[in-house]
KEFILO-996204 format. One line per 3 residues: number of its first residue (from 0); their letters; for each residue x, y, z of N, C-alpha, C, O. Coordinates in pm, 1 decimal. Layout:
% KEFILO-996204
NUM = a = X Y Z X Y Z X Y Z X Y Z  ...
//
This chain:
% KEFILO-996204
0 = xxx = 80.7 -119.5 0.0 0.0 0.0 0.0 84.9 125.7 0.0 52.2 213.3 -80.1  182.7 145.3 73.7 259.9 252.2 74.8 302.5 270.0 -25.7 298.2 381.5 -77.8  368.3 142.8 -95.8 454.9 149.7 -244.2 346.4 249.4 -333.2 360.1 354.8 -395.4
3 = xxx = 249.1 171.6 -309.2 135.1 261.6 -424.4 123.4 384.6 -420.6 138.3 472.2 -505.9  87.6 385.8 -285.3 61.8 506.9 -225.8 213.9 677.3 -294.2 204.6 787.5 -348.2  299.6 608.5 -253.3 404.5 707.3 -258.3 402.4 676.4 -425.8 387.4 793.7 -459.9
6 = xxx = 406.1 612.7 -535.2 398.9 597.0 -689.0 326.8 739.8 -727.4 365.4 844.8 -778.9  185.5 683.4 -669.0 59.6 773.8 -669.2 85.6 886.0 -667.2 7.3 964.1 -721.3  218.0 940.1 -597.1 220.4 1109.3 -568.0 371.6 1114.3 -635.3 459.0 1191.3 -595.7
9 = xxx = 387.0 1026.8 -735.4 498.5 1098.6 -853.8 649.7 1076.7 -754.2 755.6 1135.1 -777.4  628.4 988.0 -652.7 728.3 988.0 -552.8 799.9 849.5 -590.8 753.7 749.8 -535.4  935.5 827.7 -702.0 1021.6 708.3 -715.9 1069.1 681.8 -574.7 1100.5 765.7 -490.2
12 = xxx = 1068.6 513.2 -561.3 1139.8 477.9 -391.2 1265.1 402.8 -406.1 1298.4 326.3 -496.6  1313.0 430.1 -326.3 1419.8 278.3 -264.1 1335.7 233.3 -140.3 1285.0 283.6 -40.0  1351.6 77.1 -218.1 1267.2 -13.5 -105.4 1328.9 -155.0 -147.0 1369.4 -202.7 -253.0
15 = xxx = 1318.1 -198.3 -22.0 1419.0 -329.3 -27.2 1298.1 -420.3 -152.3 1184.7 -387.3 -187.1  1382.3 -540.1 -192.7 1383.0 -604.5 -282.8 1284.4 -781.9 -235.6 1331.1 -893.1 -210.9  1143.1 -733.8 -241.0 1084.2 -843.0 -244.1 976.1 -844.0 -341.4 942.3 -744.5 -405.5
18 = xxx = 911.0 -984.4 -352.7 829.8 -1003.3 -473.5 697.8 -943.0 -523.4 643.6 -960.9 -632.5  652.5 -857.1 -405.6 561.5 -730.9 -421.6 640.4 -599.3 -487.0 575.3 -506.9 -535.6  739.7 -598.8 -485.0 849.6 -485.9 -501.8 854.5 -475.4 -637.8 817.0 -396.0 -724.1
21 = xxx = 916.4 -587.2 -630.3 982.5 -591.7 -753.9 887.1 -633.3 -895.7 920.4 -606.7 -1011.2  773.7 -697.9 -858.0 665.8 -750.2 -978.2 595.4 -600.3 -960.4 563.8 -557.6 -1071.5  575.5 -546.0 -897.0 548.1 -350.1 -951.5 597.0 -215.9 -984.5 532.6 -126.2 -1038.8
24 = xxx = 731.8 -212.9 -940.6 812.4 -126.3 -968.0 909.6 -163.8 -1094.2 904.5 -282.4 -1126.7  980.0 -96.7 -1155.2 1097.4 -108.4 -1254.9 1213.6 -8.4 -1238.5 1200.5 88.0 -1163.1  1310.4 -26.6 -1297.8 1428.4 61.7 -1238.5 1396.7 187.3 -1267.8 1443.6 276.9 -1197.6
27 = xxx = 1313.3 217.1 -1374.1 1317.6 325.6 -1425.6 1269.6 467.3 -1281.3 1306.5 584.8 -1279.6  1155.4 374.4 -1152.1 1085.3 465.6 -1055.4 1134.9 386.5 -936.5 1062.8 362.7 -839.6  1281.6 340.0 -949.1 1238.2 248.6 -834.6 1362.8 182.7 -803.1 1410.9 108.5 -888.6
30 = xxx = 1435.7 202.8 -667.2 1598.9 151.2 -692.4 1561.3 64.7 -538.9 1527.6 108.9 -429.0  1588.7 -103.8 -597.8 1552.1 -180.3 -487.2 1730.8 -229.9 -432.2 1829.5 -237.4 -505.4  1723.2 -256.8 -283.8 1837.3 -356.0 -224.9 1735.1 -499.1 -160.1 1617.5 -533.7 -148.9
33 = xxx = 1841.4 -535.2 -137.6 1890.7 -658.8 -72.2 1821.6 -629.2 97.3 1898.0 -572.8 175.6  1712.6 -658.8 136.9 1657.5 -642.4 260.2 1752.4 -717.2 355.9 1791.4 -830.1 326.0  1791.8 -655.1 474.2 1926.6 -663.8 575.1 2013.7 -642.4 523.2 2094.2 -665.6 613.4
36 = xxx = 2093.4 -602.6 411.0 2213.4 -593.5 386.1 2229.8 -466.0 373.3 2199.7 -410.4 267.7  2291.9 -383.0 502.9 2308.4 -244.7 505.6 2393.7 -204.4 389.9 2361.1 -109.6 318.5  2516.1 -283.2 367.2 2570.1 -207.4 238.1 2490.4 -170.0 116.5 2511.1 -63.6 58.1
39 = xxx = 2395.6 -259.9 76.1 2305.8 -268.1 -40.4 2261.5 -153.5 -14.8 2287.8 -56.6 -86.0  2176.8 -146.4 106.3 2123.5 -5.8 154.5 2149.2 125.6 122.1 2066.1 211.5 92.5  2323.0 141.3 132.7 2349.9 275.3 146.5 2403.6 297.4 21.9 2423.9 413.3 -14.1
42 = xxx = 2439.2 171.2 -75.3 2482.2 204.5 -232.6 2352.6 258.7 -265.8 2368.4 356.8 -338.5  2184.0 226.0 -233.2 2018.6 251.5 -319.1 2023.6 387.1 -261.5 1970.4 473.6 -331.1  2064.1 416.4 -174.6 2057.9 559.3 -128.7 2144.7 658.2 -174.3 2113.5 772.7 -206.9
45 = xxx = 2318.8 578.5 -175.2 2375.0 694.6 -265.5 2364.6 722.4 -421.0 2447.8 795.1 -475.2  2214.6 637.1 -523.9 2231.1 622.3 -583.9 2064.6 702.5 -649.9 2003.5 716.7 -755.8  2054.6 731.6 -524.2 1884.7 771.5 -505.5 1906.4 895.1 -613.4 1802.3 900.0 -679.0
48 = xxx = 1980.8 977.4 -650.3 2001.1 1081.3 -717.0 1941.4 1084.0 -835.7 1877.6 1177.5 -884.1  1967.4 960.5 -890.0 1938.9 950.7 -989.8 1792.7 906.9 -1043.3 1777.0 862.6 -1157.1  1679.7 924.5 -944.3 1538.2 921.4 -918.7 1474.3 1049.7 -893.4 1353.0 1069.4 -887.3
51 = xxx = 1582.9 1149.0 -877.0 1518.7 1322.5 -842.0 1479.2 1384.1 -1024.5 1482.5 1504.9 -1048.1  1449.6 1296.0 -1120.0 1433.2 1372.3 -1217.3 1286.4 1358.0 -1281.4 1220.0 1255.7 -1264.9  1228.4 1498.6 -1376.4 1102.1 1475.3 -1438.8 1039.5 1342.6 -1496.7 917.9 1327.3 -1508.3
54 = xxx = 1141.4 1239.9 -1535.0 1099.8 1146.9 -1604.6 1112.2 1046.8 -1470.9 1001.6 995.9 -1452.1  1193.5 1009.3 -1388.6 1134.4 946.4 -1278.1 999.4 948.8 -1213.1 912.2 867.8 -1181.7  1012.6 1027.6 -1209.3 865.8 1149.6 -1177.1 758.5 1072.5 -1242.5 703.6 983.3 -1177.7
57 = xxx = 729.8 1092.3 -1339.5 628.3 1096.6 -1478.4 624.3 891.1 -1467.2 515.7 837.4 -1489.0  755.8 795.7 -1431.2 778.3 639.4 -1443.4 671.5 583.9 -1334.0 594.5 487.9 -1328.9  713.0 715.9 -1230.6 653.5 673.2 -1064.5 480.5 670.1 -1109.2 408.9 570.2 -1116.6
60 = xxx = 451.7 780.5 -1129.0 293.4 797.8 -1188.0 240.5 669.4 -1298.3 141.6 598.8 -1278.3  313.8 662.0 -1393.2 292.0 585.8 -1491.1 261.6 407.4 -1414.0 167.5 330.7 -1434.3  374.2 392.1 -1331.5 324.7 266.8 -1256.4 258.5 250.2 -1194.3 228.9 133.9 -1166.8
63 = xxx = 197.5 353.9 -1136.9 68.8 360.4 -1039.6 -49.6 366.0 -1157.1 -129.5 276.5 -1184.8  -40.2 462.2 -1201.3 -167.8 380.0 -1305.1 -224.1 261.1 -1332.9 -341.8 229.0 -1349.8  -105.0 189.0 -1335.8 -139.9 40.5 -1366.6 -221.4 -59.9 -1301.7 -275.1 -167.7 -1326.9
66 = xxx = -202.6 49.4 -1176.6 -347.8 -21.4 -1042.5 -418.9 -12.8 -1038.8 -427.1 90.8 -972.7  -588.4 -65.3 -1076.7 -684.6 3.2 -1060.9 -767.8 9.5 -891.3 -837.6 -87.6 -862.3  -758.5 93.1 -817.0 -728.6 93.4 -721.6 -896.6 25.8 -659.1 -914.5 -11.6 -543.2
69 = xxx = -989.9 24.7 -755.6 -1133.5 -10.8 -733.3 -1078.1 -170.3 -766.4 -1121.4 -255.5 -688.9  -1024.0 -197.9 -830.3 -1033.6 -333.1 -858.9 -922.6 -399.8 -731.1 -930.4 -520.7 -708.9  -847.8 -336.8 -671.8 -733.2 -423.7 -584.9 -829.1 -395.5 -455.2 -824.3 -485.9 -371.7
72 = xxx = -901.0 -304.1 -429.2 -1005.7 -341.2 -315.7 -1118.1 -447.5 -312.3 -1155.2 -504.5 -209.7  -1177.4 -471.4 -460.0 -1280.8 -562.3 -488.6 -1161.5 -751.1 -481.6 -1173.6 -869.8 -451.3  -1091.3 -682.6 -518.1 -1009.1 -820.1 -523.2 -962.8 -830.5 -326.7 -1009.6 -933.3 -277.8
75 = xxx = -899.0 -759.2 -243.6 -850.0 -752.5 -130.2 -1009.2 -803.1 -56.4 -999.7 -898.6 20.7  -1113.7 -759.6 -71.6 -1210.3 -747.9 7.8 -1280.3 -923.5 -47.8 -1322.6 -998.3 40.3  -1282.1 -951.5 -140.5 -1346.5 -1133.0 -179.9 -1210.9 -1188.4 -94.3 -1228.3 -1239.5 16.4
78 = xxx = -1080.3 -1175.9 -149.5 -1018.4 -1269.4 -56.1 -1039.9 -1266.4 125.6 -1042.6 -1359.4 206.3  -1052.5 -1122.3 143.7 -1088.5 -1126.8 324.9 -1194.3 -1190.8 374.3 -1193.3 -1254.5 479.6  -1313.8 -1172.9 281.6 -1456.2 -1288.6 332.8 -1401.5 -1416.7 305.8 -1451.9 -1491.4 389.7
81 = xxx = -1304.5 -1498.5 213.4 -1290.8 -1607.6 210.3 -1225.5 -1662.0 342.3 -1241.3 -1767.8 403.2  -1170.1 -1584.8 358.2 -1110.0 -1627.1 481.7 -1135.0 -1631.2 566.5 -1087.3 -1722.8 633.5  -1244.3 -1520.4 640.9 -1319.9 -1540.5 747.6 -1459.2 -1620.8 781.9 -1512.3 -1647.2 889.8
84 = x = -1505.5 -1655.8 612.7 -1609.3 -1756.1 627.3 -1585.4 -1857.4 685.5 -1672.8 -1943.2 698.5
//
């Protein structure tokens, strides 16, 4: 949700590198590490620079589009009754 969330407002992230991550983001809005590995960490951060530009910008938005945010609630909300039935 956050990932989306911050896309949504034209905001490229560094965020560690798991399979929610990475099956929605692309390098172009989006510089992932190695979750626990502080070095990984501080190379996505010194590298974050290169995410401060218009077209990062414009990648971040563009991937959030791709959500339809009515449909990942209709989908989130059938799987939660399945589960609690």
């Amino acid at each position: 949700g956050a990932l989306l969330l911050a896309l949504s407002f034209g905001r490229p992230v560094v965020a560690a590198a798991s399979p929610g991550v990475t099956e929605t983001v692309n390098e172009d809005a989006a510089i992932t590490f190695t979750a626990g590995d502080r070095g990984a960490l501080g190379q996505a951060l010194i590298a974050a620079d290169r995410l401060m530009t218009p077209e990062a910008r414009e990648a971040a938005i563009a991937t959030a589009r791709r959500f339809d945010p009515d449909e990942i609630s209709r989908t989130f909300s059938t799987a939660l009754r399945e589960r609690l039935a």
